[in-house]
N, CA and C of each residue as an Amber inpcrd file, in Angstrom:
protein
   255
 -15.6600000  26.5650000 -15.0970000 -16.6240000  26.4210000 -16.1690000
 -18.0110000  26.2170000 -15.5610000 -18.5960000  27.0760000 -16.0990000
 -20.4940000  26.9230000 -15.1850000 -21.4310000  26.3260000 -16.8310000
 -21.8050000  25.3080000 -16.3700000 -22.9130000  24.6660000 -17.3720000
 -24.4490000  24.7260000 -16.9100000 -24.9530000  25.5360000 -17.0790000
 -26.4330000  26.0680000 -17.1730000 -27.6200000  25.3440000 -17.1700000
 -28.4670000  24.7710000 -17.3020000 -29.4490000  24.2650000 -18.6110000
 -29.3240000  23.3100000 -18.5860000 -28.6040000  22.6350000 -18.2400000
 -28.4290000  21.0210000 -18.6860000 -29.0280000  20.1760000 -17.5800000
 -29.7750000  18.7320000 -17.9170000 -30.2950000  17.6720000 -17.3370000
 -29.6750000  16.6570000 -18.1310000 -29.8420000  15.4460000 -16.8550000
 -29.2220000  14.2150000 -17.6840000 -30.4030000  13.4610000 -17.9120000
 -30.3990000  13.5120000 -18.9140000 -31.6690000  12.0860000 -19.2270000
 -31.4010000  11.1590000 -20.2410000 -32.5800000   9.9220000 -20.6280000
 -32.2540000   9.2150000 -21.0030000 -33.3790000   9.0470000 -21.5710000
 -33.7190000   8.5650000 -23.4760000 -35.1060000   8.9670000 -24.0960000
 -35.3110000  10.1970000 -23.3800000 -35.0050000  10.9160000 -23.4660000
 -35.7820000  12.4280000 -23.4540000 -36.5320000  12.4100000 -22.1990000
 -36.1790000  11.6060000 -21.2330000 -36.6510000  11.4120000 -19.5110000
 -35.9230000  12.0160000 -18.6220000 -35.7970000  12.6580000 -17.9560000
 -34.9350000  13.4910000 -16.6900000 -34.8710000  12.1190000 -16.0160000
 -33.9080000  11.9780000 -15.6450000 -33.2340000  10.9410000 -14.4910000
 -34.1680000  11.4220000 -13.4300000 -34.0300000  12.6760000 -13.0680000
 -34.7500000  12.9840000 -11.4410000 -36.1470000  12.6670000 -11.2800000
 -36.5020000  11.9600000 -12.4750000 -38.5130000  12.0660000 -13.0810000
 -38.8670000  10.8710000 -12.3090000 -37.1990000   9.7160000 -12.8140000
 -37.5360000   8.2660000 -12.5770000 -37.7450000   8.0550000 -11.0820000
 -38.5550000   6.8580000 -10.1670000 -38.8360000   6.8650000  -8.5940000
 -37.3930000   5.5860000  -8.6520000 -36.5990000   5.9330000  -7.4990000
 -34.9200000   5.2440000  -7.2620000 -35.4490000   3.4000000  -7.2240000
 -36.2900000   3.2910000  -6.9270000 -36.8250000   1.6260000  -7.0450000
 -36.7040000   1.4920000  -8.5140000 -37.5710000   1.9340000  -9.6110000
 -37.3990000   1.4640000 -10.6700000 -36.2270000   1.7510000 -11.5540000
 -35.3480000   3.0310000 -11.4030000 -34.1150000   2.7880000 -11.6880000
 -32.9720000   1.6000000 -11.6490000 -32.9830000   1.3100000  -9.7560000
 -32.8970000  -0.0300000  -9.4500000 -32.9540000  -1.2190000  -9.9570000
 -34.1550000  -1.0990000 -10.2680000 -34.7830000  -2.5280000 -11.0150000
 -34.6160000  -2.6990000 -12.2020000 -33.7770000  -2.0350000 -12.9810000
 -33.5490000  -1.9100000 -14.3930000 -31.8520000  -1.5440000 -14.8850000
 -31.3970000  -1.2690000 -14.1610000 -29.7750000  -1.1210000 -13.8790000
 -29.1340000  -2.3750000 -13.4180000 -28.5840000  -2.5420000 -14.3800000
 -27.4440000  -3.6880000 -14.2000000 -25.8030000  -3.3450000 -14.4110000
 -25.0550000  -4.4140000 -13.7610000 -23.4700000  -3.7970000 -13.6650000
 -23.2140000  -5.4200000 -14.5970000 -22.2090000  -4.7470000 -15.7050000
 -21.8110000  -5.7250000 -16.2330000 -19.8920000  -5.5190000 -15.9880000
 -19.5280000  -6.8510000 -14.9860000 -17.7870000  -6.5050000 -14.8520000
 -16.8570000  -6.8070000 -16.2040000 -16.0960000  -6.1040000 -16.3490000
 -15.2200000  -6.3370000 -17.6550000 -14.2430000  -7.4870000 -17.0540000
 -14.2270000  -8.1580000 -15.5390000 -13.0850000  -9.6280000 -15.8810000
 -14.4500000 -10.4180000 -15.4050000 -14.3390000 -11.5640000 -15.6130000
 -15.4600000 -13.0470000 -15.3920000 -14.5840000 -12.7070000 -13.7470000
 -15.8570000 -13.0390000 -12.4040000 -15.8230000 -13.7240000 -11.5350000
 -16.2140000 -14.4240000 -10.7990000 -16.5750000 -15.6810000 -10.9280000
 -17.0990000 -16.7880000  -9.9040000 -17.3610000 -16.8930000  -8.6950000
 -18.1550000 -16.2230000  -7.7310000 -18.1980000 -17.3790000  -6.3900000
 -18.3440000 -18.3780000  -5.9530000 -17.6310000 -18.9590000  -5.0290000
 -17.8070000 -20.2650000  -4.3860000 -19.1410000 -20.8330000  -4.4950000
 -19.8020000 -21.3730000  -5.1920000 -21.2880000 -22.0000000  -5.0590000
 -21.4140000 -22.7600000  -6.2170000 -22.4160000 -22.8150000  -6.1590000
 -22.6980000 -23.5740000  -7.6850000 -23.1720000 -22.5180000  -8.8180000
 -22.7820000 -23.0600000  -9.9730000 -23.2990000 -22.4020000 -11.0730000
 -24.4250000 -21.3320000 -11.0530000 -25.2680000 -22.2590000 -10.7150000
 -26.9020000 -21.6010000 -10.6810000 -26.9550000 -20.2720000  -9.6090000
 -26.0950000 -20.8680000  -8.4250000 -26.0870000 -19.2750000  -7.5210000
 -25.2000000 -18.1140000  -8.2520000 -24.4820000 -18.3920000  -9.0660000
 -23.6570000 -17.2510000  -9.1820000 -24.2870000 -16.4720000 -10.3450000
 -25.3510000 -17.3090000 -11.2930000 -26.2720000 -17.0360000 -12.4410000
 -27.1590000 -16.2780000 -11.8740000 -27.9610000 -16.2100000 -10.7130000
 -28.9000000 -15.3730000  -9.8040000 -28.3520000 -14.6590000  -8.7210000
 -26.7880000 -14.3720000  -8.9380000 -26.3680000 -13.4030000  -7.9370000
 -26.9930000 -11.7370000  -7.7070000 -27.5890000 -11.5460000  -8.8570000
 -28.2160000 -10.3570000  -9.0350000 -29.5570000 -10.1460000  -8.9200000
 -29.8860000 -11.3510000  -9.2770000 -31.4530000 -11.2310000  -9.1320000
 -32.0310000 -12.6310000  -8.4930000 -32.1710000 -12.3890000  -7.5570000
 -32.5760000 -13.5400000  -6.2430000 -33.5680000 -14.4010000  -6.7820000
 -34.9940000 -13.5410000  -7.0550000 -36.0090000 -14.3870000  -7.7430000
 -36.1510000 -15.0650000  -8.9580000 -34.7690000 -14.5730000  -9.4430000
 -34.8030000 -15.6020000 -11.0480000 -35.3270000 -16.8490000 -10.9310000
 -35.8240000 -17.2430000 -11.9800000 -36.3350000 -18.8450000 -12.2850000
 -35.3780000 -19.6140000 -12.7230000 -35.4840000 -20.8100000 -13.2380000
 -34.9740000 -21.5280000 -14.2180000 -34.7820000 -21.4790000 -15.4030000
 -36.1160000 -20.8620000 -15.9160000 -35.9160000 -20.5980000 -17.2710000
 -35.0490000 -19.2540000 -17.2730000 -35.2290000 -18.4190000 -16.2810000
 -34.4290000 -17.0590000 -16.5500000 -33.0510000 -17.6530000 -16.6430000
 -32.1190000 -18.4140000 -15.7230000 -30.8090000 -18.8020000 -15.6630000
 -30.8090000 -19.6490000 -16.4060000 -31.5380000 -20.8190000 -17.6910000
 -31.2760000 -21.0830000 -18.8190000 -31.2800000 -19.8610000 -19.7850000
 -32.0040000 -19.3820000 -19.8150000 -31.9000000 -18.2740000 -20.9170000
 -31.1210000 -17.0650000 -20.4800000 -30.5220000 -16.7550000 -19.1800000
 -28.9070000 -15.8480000 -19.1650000 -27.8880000 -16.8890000 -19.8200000
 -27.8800000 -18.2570000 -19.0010000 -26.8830000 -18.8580000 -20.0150000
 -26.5690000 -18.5180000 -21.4210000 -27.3530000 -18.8520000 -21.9430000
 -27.5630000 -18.9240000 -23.1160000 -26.9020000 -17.4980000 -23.9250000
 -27.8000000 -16.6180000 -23.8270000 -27.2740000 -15.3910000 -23.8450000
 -26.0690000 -15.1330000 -23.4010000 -25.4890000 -15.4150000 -22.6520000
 -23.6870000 -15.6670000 -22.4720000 -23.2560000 -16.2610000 -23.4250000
 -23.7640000 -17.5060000 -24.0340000 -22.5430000 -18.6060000 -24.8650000
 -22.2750000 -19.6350000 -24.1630000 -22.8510000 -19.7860000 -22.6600000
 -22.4570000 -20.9710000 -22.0040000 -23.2330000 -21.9400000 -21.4620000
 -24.0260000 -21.9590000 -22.1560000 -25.2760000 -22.9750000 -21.5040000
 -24.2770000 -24.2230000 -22.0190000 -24.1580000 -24.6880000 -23.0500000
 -23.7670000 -25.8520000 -23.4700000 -22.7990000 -26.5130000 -22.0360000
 -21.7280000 -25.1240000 -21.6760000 -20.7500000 -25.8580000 -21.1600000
 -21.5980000 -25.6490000 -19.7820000 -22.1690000 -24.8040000 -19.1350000
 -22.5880000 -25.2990000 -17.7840000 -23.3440000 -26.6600000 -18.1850000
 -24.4430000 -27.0970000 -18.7310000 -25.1930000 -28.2610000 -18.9110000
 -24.3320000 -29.1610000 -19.0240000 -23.1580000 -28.7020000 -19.3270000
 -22.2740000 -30.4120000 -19.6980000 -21.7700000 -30.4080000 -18.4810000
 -21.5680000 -30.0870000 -17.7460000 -21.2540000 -29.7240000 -15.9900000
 -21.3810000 -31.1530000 -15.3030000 -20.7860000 -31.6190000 -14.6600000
 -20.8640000 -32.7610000 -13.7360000 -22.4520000 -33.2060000 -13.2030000
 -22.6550000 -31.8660000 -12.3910000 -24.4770000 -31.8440000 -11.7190000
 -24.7930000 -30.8450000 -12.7400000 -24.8200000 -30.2770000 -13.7510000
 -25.3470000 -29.1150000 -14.7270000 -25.3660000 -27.8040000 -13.8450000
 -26.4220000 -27.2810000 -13.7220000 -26.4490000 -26.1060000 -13.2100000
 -26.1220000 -26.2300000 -11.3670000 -26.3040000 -26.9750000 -11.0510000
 -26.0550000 -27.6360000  -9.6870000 -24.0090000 -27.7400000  -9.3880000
 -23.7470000 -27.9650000 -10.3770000 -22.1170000 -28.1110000 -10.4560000
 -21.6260000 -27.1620000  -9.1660000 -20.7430000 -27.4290000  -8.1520000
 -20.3380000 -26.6340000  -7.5510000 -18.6580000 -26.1150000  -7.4390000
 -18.7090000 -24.9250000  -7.7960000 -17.2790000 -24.6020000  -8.2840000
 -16.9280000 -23.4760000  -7.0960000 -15.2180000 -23.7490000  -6.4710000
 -14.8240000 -22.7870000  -5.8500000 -14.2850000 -21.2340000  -6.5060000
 -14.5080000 -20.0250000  -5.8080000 -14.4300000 -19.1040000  -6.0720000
 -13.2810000 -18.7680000  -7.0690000 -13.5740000 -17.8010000  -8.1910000
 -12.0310000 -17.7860000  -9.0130000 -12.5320000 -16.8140000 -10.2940000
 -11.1960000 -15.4940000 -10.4730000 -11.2760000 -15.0260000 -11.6070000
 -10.2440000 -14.7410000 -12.7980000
């Protein structure tokens, strides 16, 4: 089967238009099982994005559903939990 004509884009943008940094920077992987690394809360909340703030990893919490229960956390976001999914 030969398909002709066709580009993949996204809004009416050719993928090949976008520069691979800002693709990057805007692509996220969301896993379908929960998995934890060994660290504390807060590292595994900025596993993706290094420079997050505080307010960013309160407000991913949040946006999860789990701020309540990390904050109720022993050290809160500090809590340190071994690896597990």
């Amino acid at each position: 089967m030969r398909v002709t004509g066709r580009c993949n884009t996204y809004r009416r943008h050719r993928y090949k238009d976008f520069k691979q940094k800002s693709l990057r920077d805007n692509i996220g992987i969301v896993q379908q099982e929960v998995y934890l690394f060994s660290g504390s809360i807060y590292e595994n909340i900025v596993y993706g994005k290094k420079d997050a703030s505080f307010e960013d990893v309160e407000k991913a919490a949040k946006m999860a559903g789990a701020y309540d229960f990390y904050y109720g956390a022993s050290d809160k976001f500090d809590t340190y939990r071994e690896a597990w999914n």
